[in-house]
Structures are given as C-alpha cells and as structure tokens.
N, C-alpha and C positions, 0 to 999 in steps of 0.2 A: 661654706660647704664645698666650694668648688676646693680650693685649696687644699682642705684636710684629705679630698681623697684625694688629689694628687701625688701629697707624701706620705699617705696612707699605700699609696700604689707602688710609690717610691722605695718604703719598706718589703712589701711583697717582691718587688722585682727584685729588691737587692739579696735579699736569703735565696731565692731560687735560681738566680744567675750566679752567687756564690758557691754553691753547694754543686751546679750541673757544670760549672768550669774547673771547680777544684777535680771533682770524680771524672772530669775527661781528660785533665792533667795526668793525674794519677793514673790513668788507666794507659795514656801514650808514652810516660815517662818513668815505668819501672812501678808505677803502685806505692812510692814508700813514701811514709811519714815525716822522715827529715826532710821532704820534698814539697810536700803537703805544709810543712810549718814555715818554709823560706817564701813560697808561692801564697800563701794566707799573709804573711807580712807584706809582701809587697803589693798586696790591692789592700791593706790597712793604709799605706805610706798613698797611693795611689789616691784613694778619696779623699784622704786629709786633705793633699795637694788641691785636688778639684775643689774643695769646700774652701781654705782657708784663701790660695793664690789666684786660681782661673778668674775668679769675683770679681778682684781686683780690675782684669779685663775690657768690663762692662759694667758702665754707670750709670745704664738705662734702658728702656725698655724689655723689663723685667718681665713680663707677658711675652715676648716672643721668645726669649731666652728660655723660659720654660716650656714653651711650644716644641720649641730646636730640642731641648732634652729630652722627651717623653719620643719626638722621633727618632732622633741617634739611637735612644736605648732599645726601641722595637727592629733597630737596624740591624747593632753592633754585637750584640751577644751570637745571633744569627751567622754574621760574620765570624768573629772570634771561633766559633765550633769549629767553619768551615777552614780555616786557617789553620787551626791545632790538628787536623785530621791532615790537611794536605803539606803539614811539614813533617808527615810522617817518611814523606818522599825522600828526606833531607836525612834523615836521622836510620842506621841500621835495622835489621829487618825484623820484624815483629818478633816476639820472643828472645829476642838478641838486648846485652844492655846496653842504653842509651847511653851517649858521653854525656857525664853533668852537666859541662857549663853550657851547651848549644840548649842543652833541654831545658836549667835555668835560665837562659835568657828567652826563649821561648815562654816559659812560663810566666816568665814577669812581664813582659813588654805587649801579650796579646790580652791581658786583661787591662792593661792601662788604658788606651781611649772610655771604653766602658765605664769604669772605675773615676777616672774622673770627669767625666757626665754625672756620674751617682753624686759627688762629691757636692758640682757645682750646684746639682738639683736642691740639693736640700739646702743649701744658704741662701736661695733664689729665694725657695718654698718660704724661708722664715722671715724676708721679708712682708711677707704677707700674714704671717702667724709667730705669735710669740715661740722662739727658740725650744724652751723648757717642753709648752703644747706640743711643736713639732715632731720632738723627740719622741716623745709619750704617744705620738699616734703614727711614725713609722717603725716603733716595737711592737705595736700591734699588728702592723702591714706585715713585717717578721714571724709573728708567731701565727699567724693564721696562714701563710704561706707554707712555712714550715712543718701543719698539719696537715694541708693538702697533698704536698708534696710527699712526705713518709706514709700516706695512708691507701695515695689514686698514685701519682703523675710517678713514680717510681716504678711502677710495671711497665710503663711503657719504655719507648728508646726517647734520648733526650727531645725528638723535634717537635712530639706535642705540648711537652713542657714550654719550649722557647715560644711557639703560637700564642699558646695561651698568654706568656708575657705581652706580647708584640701587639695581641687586640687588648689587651684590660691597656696600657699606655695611648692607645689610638681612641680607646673609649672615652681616657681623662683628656683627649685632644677635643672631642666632638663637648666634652662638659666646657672646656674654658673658653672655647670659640663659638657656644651657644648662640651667644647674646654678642656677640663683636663680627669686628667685620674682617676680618684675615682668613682670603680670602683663598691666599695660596696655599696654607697650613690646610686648610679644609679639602682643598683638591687633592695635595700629597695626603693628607689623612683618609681619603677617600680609597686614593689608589693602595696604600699600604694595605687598609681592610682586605679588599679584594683580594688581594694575592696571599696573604695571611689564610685566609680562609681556607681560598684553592687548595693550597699546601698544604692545611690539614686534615685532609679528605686521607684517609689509609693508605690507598692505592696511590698517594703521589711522597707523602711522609717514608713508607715502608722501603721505598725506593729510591729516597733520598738517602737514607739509611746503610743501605747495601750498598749502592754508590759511594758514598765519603768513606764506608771502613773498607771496601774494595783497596782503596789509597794506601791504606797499611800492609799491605799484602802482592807485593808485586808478581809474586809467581802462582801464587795459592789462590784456589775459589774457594768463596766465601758457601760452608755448607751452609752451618745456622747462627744465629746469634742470641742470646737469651738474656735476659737481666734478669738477674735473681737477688734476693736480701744481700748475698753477701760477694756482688760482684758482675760485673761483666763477662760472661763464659760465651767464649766463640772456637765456633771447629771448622776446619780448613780440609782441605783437602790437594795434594798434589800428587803422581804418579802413583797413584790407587793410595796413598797412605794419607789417614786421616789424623789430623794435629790437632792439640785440645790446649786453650788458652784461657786463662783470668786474670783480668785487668791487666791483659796484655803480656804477664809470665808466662811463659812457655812451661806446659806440664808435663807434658810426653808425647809421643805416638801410638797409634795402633799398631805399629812394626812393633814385633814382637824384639828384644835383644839379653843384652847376658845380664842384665840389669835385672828386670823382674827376677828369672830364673834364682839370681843370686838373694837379693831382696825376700824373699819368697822361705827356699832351701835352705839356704844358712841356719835360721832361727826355727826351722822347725824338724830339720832335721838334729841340729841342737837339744831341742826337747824328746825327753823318752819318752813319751803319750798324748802329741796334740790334738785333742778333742774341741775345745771352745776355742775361737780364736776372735779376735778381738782386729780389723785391719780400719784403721783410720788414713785418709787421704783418699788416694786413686787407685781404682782398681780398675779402671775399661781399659789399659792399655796391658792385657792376661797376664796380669797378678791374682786375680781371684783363681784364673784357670792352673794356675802351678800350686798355687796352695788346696787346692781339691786333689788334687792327684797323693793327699797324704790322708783324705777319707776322712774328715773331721764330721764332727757331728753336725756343726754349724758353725758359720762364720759371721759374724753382726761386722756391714757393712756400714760406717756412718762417711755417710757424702754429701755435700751441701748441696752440690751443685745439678742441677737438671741433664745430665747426659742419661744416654741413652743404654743401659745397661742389660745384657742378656741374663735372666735371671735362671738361678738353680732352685731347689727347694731346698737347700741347704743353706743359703744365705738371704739374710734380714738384711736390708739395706733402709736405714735410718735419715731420714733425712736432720740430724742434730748436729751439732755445735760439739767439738771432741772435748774439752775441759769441762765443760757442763753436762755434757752427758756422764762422762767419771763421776760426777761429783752427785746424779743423782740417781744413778744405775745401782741396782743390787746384784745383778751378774756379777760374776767371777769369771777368768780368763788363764788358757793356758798360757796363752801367746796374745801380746798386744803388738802392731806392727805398725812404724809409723811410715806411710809414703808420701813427705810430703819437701818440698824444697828447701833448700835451705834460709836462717831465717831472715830473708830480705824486707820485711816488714813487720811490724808490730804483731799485726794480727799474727803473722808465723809466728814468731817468735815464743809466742805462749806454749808452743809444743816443743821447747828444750829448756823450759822453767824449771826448778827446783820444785815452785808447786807441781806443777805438772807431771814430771818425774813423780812425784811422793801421792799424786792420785792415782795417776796410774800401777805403783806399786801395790795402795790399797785393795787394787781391783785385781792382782793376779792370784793363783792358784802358788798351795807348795813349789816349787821349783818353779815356777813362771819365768816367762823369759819376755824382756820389755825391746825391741828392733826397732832401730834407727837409724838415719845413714845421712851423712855430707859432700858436701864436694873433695872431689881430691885433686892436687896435680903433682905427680909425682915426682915430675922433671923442673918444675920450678914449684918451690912451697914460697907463696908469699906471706910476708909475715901476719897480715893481716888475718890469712886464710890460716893461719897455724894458730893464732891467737883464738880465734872463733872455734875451732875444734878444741882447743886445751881449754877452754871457758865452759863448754858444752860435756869435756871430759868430768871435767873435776864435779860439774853440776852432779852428770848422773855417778859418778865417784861419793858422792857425798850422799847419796841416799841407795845403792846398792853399793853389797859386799864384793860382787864380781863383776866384773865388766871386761870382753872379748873385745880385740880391732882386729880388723880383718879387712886390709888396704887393698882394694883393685887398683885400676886403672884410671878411671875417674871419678870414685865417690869411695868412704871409708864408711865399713859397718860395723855399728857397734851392737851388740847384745850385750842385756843388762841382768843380772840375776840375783837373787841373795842366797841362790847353791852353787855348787859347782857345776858349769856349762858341759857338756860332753864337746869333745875334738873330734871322736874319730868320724867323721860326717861320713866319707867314702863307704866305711863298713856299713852305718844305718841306710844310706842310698841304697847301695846291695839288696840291704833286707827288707825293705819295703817295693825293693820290685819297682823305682822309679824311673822313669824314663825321661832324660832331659833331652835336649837341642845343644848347650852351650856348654852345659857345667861337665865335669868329670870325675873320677877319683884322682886324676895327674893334677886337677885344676886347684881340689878342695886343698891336698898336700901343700901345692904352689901356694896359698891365698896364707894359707895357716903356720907356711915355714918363711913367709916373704922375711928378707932383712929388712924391712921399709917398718914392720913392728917395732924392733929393738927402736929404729931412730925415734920415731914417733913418741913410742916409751919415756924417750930421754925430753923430747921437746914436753911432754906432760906431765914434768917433774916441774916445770917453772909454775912459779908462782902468781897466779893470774884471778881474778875476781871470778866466783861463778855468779851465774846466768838465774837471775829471777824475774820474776811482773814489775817487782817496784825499781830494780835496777838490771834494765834488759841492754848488758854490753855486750853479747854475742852480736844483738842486731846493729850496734853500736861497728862494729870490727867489720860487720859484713859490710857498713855503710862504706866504709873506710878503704874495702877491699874494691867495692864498684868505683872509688874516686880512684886507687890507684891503677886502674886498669888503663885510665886514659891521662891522669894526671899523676904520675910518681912523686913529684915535688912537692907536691900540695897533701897527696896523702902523708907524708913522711912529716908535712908540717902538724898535719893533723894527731900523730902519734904524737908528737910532743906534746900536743895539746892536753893529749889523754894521760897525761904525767901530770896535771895541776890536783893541787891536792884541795880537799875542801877550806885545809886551814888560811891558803892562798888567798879565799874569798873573804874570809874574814879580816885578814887584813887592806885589804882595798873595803873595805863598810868602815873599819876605820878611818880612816884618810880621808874619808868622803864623810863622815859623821863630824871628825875635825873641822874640814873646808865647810860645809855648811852652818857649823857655831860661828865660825872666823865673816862668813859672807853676808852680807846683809840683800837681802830681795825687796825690789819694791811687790808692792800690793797684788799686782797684776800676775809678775814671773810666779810668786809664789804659790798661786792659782794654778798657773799652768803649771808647774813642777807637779802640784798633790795632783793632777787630773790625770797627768802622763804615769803617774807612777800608780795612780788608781786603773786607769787602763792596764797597765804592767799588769798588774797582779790577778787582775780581771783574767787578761789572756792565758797566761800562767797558769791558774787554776784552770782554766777553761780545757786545758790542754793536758793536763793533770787527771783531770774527772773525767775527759773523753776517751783517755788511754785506759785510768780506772775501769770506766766500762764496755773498752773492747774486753780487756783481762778478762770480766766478767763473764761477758755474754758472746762476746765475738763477731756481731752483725752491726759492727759499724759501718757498713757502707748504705745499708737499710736505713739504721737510726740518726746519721749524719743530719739531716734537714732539720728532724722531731728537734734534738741535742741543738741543735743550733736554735731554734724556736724554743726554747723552753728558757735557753739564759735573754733570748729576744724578751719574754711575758714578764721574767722576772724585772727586767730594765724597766718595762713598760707600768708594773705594780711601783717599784722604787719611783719612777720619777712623777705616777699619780700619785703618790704617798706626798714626796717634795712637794708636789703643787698647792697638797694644802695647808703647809704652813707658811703662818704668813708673816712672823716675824724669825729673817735668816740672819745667823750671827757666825763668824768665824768658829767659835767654840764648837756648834754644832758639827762642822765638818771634821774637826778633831776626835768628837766622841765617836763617829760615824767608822772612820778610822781603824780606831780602838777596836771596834765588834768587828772590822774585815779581820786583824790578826787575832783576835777570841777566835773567828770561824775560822782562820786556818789553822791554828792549836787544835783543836776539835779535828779537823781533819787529818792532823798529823797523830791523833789519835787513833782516830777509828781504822785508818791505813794498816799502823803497826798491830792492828790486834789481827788482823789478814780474815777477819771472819768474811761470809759469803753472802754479801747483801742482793736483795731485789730491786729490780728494777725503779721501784717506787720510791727507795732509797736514792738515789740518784737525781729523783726530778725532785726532792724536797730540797737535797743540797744544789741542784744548780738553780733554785728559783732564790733559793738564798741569798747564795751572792751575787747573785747578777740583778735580783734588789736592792742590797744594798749598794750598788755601784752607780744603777739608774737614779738613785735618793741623793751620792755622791755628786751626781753630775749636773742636777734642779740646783743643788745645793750650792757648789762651786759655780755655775753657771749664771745664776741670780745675784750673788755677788760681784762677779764681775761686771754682769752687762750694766752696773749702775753707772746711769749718765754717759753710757755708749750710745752713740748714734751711727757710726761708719756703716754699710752692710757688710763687709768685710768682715769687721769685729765678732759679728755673728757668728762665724764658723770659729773662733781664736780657741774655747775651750775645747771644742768638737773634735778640730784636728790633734790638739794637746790626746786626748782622748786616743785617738786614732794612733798616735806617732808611738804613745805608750805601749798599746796593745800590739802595735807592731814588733817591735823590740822585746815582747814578753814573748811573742811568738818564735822569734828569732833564735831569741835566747835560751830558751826553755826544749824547745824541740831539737835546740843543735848540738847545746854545750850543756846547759845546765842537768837533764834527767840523764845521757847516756855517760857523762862524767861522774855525777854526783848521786844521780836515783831519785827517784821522786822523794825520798822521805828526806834530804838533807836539801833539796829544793825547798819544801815546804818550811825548812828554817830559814833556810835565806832569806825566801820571800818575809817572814815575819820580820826577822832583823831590820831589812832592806824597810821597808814600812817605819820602823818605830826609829829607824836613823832617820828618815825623812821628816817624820811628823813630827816630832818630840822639842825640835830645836825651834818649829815656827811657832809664832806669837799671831 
C-alpha cells in the first residue's frame, strides 16, 4: 500500500503540475497553441528521459531515491513558477510579443528538472509494483487530480495548487519512513510541512502572488488580477490610465483614442437604422460609449471576462462564449461588431471562421452589417500579415455579397454585408447630430478615398486558403508573422514549409511502407516502434479533440485539467481491461490497432459532417481512445517485460510511449493541422498506422 500511493500521488502531481506550467507558460509567452504543443513535447521527451536513462544512474537504494523524488517534486514545481515569472525580467514588456526562441528555451528547460524527477519516480515506483499495476494507478492519480483541479483549485491563483502538491508528496514521505529509520528525510520532511503550510495561509499566498506578477510589469501597478474559465485577466495601471490583459495579450486601454471612435462609427453609421446591436469582445475601453451616442435600442454585451463595467440600461452584458452564443440565440441583429485581436490563438481564431462568419450572418437583420478589424502596417506590409488579411478576406468573401476595407493607420476594417453598404458616412454623421473627438467628415473622405484600398484590392485577388475551425491558417500566418518579427530567416523557411502539399506526405508513407517490408525488427524494437507510434496517434488525436472543443465551446483554459483527466480515466479503464487477460498474444495488439484506425475513420466522419456536438460528446470519445491506448500499453508492455529482469528495462515501453506522444505533439500542432487541417491529419494518422502495423508479424 505504501507504494501504490506513492505513484498514485505521482499521477496526481503530474496532471496538476502539467496543466499549472503549461497555463503559466502560455500566459508569459504570448498564450498560443503552437507554443503550448512544442512546450507539451518537450516534458513528454523530458520524463521519457528520467524514466528510461536517469535509472540507469542508481543501482540501489531504491528507498531513498524515492524519498529524494517526492522531496525535489514538493520543491521544484514551487521553483519553476518562481523562475518563469522572474524571466519575465529578461523578455519585453508585458503585452509586447515575446521573441520565440528565449521563450522556447525557457519553456523547455524550466520544466526539465521536475519532469525528470516524474520520469525517474515512476521506474523507481515499479520496482516495487508490477509496471502494467503502476500504470493503472497513476491514471487514476491523473484523473481524480484532474477533477479536483477543473472543479476547486482553478478559482484560485496557482500557489494554493502548488501547496497542496508539496503536502500530499511530504504526506507519501511521512507513509514510507513510517516504519524505517531515515532519519534525515524525516527532519527535511518535517521542515517542508511547516513552511508549506505557513505559505498557504491567504494573507502570505495572496502576496506572493502580487509580488511574482509585480516582475512582469516593471513600470505599472498591479490593480487586480482574476482568474476566470477562460483566462488570466489582469489590469494595470500607470499615469492615471488603466491597461487590461489576458493571458498576458495586451487588450487595450482606458485612454480613450481614434480606434474605438472608428470601430464604433464606421459600421453604424453604415447602417441606415441601428436599433439591435450585437458587440462581442471589449467594450470598457468607451466603445460601448460611442456606440450609444447612435440611440440604439439595446446593445447585448457578451464578455467573458470579469472587468468592471459601468452599466446603461440599454445594454445586456452576457457573460457567454461568442460562437456559442450565435449558435443558440434567437435574437436577430442589426449590427454584430467584432472587437477582439487578431487571431493569435486558436481560441481567436474561431472569430474569422467561415463557421463563424456563416453564424453570424444567420443572426443579422435585412441589411445587417457584420465589423471586424486587423492589424495593419502600412509602411511595411509583411507577407505574413498580408496573407492573414487576404485569408480572413476571402473567408468573409465567401459568405457575404459585399465587403468594405477601410485602411487606417494601424488596423484595416472590414464590414460585411449581403446589401449594399452606404459611403456617405460624413453626411449620416451630420444627420444624427454626432459628436466625435477624432473622426471627421475630412477624415471619413481620407479613410474611404485612401489609395491603400486599390493596393490591398490587388493583394486580395491572390489566391490563398480561407480560414475555417478544421483548417485555421489565418492563425497559421499570424504564427508566422510573430516568428518573423524576430527571426526573418526562419519565418521565410517556415513559408516554404507552408508550400508542402498533402500528396508530399504520401509519398514519404511510401518509402517508409517500402523500408519496413525490406527491414527486419527483432522482437523487442518492434514493440517499441508500435508503442511510439501508438503514443503518436494517442497525442495526435488528443490534440485534435482538444482544439475540436475549444471550436466548440471555447473555455479551454477551464476545461484543460478535466480533458486532460478524462484521456488520464480512459488509460486507466484500458489498462484495467489489459490486466485481466491473461493469455497475451501478438495478434492481439494488431487487432487492438485495427479499432484505433476504425476510431479515427469515425472521427473523420463525424468532423466532416460539422454538426454541433455536446459536451458529452467529447468525454465518450476521449475515454475511447485513450482506453484503447491504455489496453495497447498492458498489452505491449506484457510482452515485452517477458524474462526482463534490468530495472531499467522497466521504463523501455513507457518511454517508447512518451518519445511517440512527443513527436505527435510536435507534429501535429506545428506542421501537420495548420498545413494540412485536421481532417487530411486524420488520414494520415490512419495510413501512418496501417503502414506500420500491416507489415509486422
């Protein structure tokens, strides 16, 4: 019993220290998902290493080694926060983007120690407990972490989370030195408690809290800080003006400037009757206030986030999800108005879809007019930033009849119509009696006659992919645009990149279908090949169905833990499933195989028919395969361990495992969906499978 909670605890620690490093990655390093899937591989690559090599190390006293682990890990994750917060020192100033490669090797190298601690812990652990058991009871430690975490320890700021790791580790220190006599673990386990505890008193956490994001903010006081479902929301304040952040994007200010006003005027002064207006994104920085001054009837507010909003009785402020709300609103709109950044993440990105376009269409009124707007620059257009507007052009091109641009100075706004838009904005200004700050009749003329039209025009004649959920290459381009900011050479290799055509991939399955008939494997490699390529696909989908349902729902940073715990319960059903059978034959793992690419034919199904699944939907197919991967892993794992005796050995599938899912993450989040889209992934991954399997005996 001592043991099983050990790596019981081992599982718990590892999904909650996963999930609180990933989301403060992401929150220091620009929030994005391509970021999030390089940073996720390299603590896959990270434990493999601790499980299969660190082992190697130490060839005895396996008791203290396990002792050393449970205290590093109540140490280092504690550390690691405080590291990632104070290299914020290092890196430009909050709201500003981060150079990649400082913030990739950041990301990768402060979760290493940690990571492989985890690594080592568990090939310690299976010393003492059958591998297969091991497994099977830290997907358990996973998934009940995982509920805790999505349901309590997400309202708070991360340091009662890290606590709580730091005593349940110091707890499994006081069970395994019960009955022994080590003497000095018990004193450091003693001192740990204490200070552990201290720390999580409010009054000393709350203030650790304000102090470490202090570090991100070298000129600005920290007003408030908030964690909400869908984010990190902190506001700032310097020389009376107060600054509003998520996940570290800079969203605007409370200085009023010609942006609102424009934002605002444009598209409603456009419409000849706005009564309902419809404004998703930000409105505390007076966008609400300029759109009143046009007398609407009401204006439905949807904002995630908990700021602090002066309310009218004209406006309904919503706390929902914008795509989801379209899709179950029976309101109609004159004006839908989007204010929100451009689309540097996933999550964005859903607001210049094709769906999203074609929902919001359904929801306007006759003449309705859809407002949206990008970055611009008008003295130097990079190609990347032209490609992401002509992606996002053609999108809303392709579901309205008329579409205005209307190029400032820094951002280009589009209104979207299926009537004809009114121009003469100066004259409706007049007639409604409005009083601006910035805008003009000289200005609306300037905006409406700019030569920067025509060019744009011509640049939005090429022929470029538009922008949908299953293939989002706008967010793809914008990626592209933040590499070239700091790396030109690299982004430019990256353009080539985005020239491989899918038939490309087909020929490398060949070649590699060939080399595998021609190669002969002994017993052992070819375990490891199906395990690595079973993690592959594992991660792959896993990364597939989590973007699936941000598309969805959009409160992925809420649901991160639960999603992670839920392919955790499925591992842990698969590998009690494998335990109990008891005569294991090769054949089996082939058939096993077979039903992972049945389940991804099925999901390459259910994709393409774009219908609009529940929540529910989603935890039946990630309990799915990530049972069938856990039954994969009893499976393979049993087989090989026959007539192993090394401890070493122990970790040989686990890491196979690991080194897989690392490279599916790699792969899958970098090149394969923003190249190819998820649904021509979803063939790969089948092919890729049945070139592998098909040829072993």
């Amino acid at each position: 019993m001592t043991f099983i909670f050990s790596i019981f605890i081992l599982g718990f620690t590892s999904l909650i220290s996963q999930v609180i490093l990933l989301r403060e990655l992401m929150i220091s390093f620009y929030g994005n998902e391509f970021f999030l899937g390089l940073v996720l591989a390299a603590w896959l690559i990270w434990v493999s290493l601790g499980s299969f090599f660190l082992i190697r190390l130490f060839k005895k006293n396996y008791i203290k080694i396990l002792l050393s682990c449970h205290i590093l890990v109540a140490l280092l994750l504690f550390l690691s926060i405080m590291i990632i917060r104070f290299s914020q020192t290092w890196t430009p100033t909050i709201g500003q983007i981060p150079n990649l490669l400082p913030s990739l090797i950041i990301g990768i190298l402060i979760p290493a120690p940690l990571c492989l601690i985890l690594g080592l812990q568990f090939t310690v652990t299976t010393k003492y407990l059958l591998v297969n058991k091991g497994y099977l009871i830290e997907s358990l430690g996973f998934f009940l972490a995982g509920l805790i975490f999505s349901f309590l320890l997400v309202n708070f700021n991360v340091w009662p989370s890290i606590f709580v790791l730091a005593l349940l580790n110091c707890l499994s220190i006081l069970i395994i030195t019960a009955s022994k006599k080590y003497y000095l673990f018990k004193i450091v386990n003693l001192i740990l408690i204490f200070v552990f505890i201290l720390l999580a008193f409010p009054q000393f956490n709350q203030e650790l809290e304000r102090k470490t994001q202090s570090w991100r903010l070298s000129q600005q006081e920290i007003v408030e800080i908030v964690n909400s479902p869908h984010g990190e929301t902190l506001i700032s304040q310097s020389d009376n003006i107060f600054h509003f952040y998520q996940n570290r994007i800079w969203l605007g200010s409370s200085q009023k400037t010609l942006f609102q006003e424009s934002l605002a005027h444009f598209p409603l002064l456009a419409h000849q009757n706005p009564k309902q207006i419809l404004l998703i994104g930000f409105g505390f920085n007076g966008l609400i206030e300029e759109i009143l001054k046009h007398h609407p009837d009401k204006i439905t507010y949807l904002e995630l986030n908990p700021w602090k909003i002066e309310k009218d009785k004209k406006v309904e402020i919503i706390r929902q999800d914008g795509p989801y709300f379209l899709r179950n609103t029976l309101d109609k709109f004159d004006l839908i108005i989007i204010n929100l950044p451009d689309p540097s993440t996933a999550l964005l990105n859903r607001y210049y879809t094709q769906e999203f376009f074609e929902q919001a269409k359904q929801k306007l009124n006759h003449a309705g007019i859809l407002a949206s707007y990008l970055s611009f620059s008008p003295n130097f257009q990079n190609q990347d930033l032209i490609n992401m507007q002509n992606s996002i052009y053609q999108t809303l091109k392709k579901v309205f009849s008329e579409i205005l641009i209307l190029p400032e100075e820094e951002t280009i706004i589009f209104l979207a119509s299926d009537s004809k838009i009114n121009k003469n904005l100066d004259q409706v200004l007049e007639q409604r009696k409005i009083k601006t700050k910035f805008l003009t009749p000289q200005y609306f003329n300037y905006v409406l006659s700019n030569p920067r039209i025509e060019l744009l025009k011509q640049e939005f004649q090429k022929q470029i992919k538009i922008n949908q959920n299953n293939h989002p290459i706008a967010y793809a381009y914008n990626f592209n645009y933040w590499i070239n900011y700091f790396h030109p050479q690299l982004a430019n290799t990256l353009r080539n990149v985005f020239k491989i055509q899918f038939w490309h991939l087909l020929i490398l399955l060949f070649i590699l279908s060939l080399f595998l008939l021609l190669k002969r494997f002994n017993h052992d490699k070819k375990l490891w090949l199906i395990m690595a390529l079973t993690g592959f696909s594992l991660m792959s989908l896993e990364i597939i169905l989590i973007l699936a349902f941000q598309f969805s729902f959009g409160y992925l940073y809420y649901r991160l833990a639960l999603l992670f715990a839920l392919f955790m319960l499925g591992l842990a059903l698969g590998a009690w499933l494998g335990l109990m059978i008891k005569s294991i034959k090769f054949n089996l793992v082939k058939i096993v195989q077979l039903v992972i690419i049945l389940y991804v034919l099925i999901l390459y199904y259910l994709l393409q028919t774009k219908l609009v699944f529940q929540e529910f939907f989603f935890v039946i197919l990630i309990i799915i395969i990530s049972g069938l991967v856990g039954l994969e892993f009893v499976l393979i794992n049993s087989l090989y361990l026959k007539n192993k005796k090394e401890p070493h050995q122990r970790g040989y599938i686990y890491g196979a495992d690991l080194i897989g899912s690392a490279l599916g993450a790699i792969l899958t989040a970098l090149l394969l969906i923003p190249l190819f889209g998820i649904s021509q992934t979803l063939i790969f991954i089948i092919l890729l499978n049945l070139v592998i399997i098909l040829p072993q005996k």
